[in-house]
mmCIF file of the C-alpha atoms, coordinates in Angstrom:
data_MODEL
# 
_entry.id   MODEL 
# 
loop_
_atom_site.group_PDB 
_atom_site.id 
_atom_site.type_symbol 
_atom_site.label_atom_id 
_atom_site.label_alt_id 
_atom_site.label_comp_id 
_atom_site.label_asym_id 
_atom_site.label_entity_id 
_atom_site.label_seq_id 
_atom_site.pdbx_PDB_ins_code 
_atom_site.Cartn_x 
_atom_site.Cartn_y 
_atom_site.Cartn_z 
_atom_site.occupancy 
_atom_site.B_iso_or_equiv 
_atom_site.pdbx_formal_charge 
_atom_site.auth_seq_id 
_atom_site.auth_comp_id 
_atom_site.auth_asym_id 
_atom_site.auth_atom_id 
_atom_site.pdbx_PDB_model_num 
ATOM 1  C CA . UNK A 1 1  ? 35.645  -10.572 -24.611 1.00 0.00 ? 1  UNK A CA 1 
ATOM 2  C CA . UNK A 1 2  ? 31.965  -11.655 -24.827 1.00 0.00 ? 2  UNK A CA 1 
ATOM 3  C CA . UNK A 1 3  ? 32.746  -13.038 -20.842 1.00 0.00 ? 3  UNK A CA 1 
ATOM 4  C CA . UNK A 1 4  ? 33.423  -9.559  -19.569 1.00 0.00 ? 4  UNK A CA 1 
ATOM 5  C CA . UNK A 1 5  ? 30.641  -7.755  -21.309 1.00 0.00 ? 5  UNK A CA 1 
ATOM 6  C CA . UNK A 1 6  ? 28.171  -10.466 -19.977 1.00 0.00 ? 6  UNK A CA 1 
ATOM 7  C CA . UNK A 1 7  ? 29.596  -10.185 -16.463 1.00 0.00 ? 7  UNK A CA 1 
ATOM 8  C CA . UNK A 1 8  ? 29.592  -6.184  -16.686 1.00 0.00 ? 8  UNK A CA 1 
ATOM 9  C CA . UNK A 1 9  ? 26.140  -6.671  -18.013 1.00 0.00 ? 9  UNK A CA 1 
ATOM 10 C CA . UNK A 1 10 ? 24.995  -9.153  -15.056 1.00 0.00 ? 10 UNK A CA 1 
ATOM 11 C CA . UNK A 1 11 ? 26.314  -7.053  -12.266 1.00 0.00 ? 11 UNK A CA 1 
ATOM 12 C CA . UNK A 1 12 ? 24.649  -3.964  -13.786 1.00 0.00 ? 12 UNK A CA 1 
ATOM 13 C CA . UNK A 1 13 ? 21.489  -5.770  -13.409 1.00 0.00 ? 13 UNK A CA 1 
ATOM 14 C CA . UNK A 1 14 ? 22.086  -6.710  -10.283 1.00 0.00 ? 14 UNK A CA 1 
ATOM 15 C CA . UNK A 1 15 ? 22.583  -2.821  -9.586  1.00 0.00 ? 15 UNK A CA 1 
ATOM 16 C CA . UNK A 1 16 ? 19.415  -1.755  -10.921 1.00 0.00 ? 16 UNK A CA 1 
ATOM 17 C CA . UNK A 1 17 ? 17.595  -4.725  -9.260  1.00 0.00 ? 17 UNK A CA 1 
ATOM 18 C CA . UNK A 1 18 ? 19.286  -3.218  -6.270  1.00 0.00 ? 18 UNK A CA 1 
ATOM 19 C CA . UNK A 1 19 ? 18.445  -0.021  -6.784  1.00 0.00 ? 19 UNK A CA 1 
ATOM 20 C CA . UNK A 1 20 ? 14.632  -1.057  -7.647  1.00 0.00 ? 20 UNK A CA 1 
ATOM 21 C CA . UNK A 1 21 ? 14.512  -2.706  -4.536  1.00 0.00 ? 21 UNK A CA 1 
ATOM 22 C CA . UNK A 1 22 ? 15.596  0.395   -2.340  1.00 0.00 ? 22 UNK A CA 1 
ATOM 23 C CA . UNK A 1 23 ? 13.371  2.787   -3.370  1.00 0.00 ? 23 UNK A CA 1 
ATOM 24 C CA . UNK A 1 24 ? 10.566  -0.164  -3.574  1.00 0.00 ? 24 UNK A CA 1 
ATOM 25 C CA . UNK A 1 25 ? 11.399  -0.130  0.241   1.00 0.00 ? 25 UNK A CA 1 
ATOM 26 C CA . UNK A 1 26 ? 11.215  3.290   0.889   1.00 0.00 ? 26 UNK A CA 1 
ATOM 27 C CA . UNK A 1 27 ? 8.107   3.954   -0.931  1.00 0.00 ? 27 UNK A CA 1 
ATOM 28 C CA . UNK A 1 28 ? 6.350   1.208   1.292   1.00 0.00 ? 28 UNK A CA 1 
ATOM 29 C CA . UNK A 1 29 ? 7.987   2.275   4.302   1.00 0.00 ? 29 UNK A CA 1 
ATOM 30 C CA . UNK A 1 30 ? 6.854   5.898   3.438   1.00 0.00 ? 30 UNK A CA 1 
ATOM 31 C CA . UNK A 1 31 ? 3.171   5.221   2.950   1.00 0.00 ? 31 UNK A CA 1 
ATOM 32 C CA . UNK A 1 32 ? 2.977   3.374   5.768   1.00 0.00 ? 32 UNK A CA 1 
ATOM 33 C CA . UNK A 1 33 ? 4.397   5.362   8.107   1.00 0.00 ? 33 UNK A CA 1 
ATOM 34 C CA . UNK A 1 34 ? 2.864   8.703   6.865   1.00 0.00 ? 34 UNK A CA 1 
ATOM 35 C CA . UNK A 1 35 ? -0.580  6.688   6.838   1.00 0.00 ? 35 UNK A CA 1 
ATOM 36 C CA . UNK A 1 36 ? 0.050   5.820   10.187  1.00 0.00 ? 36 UNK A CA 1 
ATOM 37 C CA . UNK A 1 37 ? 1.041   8.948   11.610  1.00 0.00 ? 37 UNK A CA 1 
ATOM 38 C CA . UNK A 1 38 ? -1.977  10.705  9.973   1.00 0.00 ? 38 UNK A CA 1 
ATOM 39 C CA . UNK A 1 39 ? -4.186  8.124   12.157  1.00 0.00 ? 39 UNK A CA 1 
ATOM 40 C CA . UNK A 1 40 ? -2.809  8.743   14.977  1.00 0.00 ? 40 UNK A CA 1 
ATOM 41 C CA . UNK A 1 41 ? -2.941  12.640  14.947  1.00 0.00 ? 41 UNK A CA 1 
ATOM 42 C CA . UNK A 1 42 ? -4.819  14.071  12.608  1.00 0.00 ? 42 UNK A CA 1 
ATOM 43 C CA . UNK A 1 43 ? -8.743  14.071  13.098  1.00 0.00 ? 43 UNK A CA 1 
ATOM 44 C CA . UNK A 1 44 ? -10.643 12.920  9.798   1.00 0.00 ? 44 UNK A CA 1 
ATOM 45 C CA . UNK A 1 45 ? -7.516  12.400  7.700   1.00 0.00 ? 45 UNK A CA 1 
ATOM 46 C CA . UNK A 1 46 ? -7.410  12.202  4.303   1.00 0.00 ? 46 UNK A CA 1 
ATOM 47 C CA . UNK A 1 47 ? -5.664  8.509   3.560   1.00 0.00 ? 47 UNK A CA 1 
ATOM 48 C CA . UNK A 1 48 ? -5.728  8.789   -0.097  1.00 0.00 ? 48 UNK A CA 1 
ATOM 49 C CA . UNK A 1 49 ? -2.984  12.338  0.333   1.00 0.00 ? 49 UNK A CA 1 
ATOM 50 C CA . UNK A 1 50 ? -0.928  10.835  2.984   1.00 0.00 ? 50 UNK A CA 1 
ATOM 51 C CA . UNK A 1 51 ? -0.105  7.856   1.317   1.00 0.00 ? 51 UNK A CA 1 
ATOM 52 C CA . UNK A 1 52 ? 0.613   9.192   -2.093  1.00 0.00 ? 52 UNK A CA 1 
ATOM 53 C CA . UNK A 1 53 ? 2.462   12.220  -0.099  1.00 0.00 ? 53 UNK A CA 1 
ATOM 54 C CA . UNK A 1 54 ? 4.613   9.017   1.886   1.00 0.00 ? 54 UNK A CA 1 
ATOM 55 C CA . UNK A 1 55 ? 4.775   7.230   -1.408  1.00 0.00 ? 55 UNK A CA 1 
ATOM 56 C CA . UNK A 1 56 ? 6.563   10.609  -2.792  1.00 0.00 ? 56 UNK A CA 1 
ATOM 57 C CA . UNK A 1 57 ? 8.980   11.251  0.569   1.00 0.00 ? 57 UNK A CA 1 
ATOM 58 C CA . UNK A 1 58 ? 9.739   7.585   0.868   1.00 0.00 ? 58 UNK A CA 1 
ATOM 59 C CA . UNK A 1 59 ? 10.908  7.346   -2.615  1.00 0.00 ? 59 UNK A CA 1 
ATOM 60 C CA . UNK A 1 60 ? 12.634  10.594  -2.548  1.00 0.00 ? 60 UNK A CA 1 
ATOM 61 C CA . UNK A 1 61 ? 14.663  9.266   0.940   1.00 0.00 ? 61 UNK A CA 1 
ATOM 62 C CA . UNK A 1 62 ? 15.220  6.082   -0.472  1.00 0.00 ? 62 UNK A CA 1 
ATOM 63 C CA . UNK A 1 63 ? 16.774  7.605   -3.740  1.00 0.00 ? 63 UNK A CA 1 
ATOM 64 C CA . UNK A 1 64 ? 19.078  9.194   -2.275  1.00 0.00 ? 64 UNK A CA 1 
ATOM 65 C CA . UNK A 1 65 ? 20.757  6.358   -0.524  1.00 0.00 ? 65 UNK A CA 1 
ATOM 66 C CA . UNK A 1 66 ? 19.760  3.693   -3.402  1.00 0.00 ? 66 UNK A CA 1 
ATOM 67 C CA . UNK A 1 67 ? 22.598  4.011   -5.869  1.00 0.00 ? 67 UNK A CA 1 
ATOM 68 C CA . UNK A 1 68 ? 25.288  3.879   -2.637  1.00 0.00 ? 68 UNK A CA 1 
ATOM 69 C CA . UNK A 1 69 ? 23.838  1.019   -0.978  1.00 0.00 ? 69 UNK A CA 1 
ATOM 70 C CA . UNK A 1 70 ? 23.748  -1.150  -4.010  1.00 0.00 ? 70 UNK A CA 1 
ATOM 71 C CA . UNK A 1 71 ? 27.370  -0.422  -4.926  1.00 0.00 ? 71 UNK A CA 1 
ATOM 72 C CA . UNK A 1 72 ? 27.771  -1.928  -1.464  1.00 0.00 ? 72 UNK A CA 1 
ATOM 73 C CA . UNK A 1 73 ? 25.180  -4.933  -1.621  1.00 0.00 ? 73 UNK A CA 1 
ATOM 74 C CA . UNK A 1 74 ? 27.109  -5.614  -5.598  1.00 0.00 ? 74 UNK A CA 1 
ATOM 75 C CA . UNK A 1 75 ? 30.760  -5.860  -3.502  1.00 0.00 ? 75 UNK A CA 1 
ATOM 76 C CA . UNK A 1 76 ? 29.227  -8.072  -0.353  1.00 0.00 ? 76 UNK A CA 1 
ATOM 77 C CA . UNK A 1 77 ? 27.842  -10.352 -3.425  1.00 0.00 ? 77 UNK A CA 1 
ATOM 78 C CA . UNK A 1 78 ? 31.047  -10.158 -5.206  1.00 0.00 ? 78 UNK A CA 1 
ATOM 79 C CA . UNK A 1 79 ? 33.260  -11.020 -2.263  1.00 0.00 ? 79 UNK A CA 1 
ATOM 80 C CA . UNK A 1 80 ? 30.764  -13.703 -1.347  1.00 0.00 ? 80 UNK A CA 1 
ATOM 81 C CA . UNK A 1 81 ? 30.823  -15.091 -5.175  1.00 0.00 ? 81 UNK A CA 1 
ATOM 82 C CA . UNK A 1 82 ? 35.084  -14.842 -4.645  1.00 0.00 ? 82 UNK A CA 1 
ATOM 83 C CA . UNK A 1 83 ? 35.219  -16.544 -1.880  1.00 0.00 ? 83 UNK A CA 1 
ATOM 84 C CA . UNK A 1 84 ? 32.558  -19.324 -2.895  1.00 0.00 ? 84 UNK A CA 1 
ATOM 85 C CA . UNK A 1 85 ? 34.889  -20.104 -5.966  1.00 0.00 ? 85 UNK A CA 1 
ATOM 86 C CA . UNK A 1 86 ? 38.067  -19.991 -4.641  1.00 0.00 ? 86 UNK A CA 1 
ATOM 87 C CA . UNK A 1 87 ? 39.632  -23.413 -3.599  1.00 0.00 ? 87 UNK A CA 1 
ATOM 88 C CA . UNK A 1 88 ? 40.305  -23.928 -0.063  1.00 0.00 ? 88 UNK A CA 1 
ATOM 89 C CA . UNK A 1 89 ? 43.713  -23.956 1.247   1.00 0.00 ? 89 UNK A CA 1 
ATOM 90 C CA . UNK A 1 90 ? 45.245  -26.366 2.967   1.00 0.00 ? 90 UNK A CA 1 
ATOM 91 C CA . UNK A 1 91 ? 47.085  -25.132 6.142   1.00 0.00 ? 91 UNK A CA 1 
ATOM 92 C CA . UNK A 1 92 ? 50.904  -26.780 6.876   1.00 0.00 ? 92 UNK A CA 1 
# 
């Protein structure tokens, strides 16, 4: 019993970690981008709103894909994990 709560408990984590990771991505992504963008075509930008309004887009795009993408990235680790344990078999 205490084996399957610590392995629902580990891949949870590894969900959340996912998850953090995502929207850690988008944010970036989205400051960048709107910081660069403002540069490039906007005279006497203000950096200070673009990035927080990038930091806010990003985060909201990334959110929306996060919890779907690490359901994926969870199965790619489990099948990897699966495969990694299981014995090889010997072909006839």
């Amino acid at each position: 019993m205490l084996k399957i709560i610590t392995g629902i408990g580990r891949w949870i984590f590894y969900w959340l970690y996912y998850i953090s990771l995502i929207c850690l991505i988008g944010a970036v992504l989205g400051v960048l981008t709107h910081v660069l963008f403002a540069l490039c075509f906007r005279d006497q930008a203000d950096l200070a709103f673009y990035a927080s309004f990038g930091f806010v887009n990003g985060l909201n795009y990334a959110g929306v894909w996060a919890g779907g993408a690490a359901i994926v990235l969870c199965v790619l680790r489990a099948r990897k994990e699966y495969l990694a344990t299981r014995a090889p078999e010997k072909e006839s």
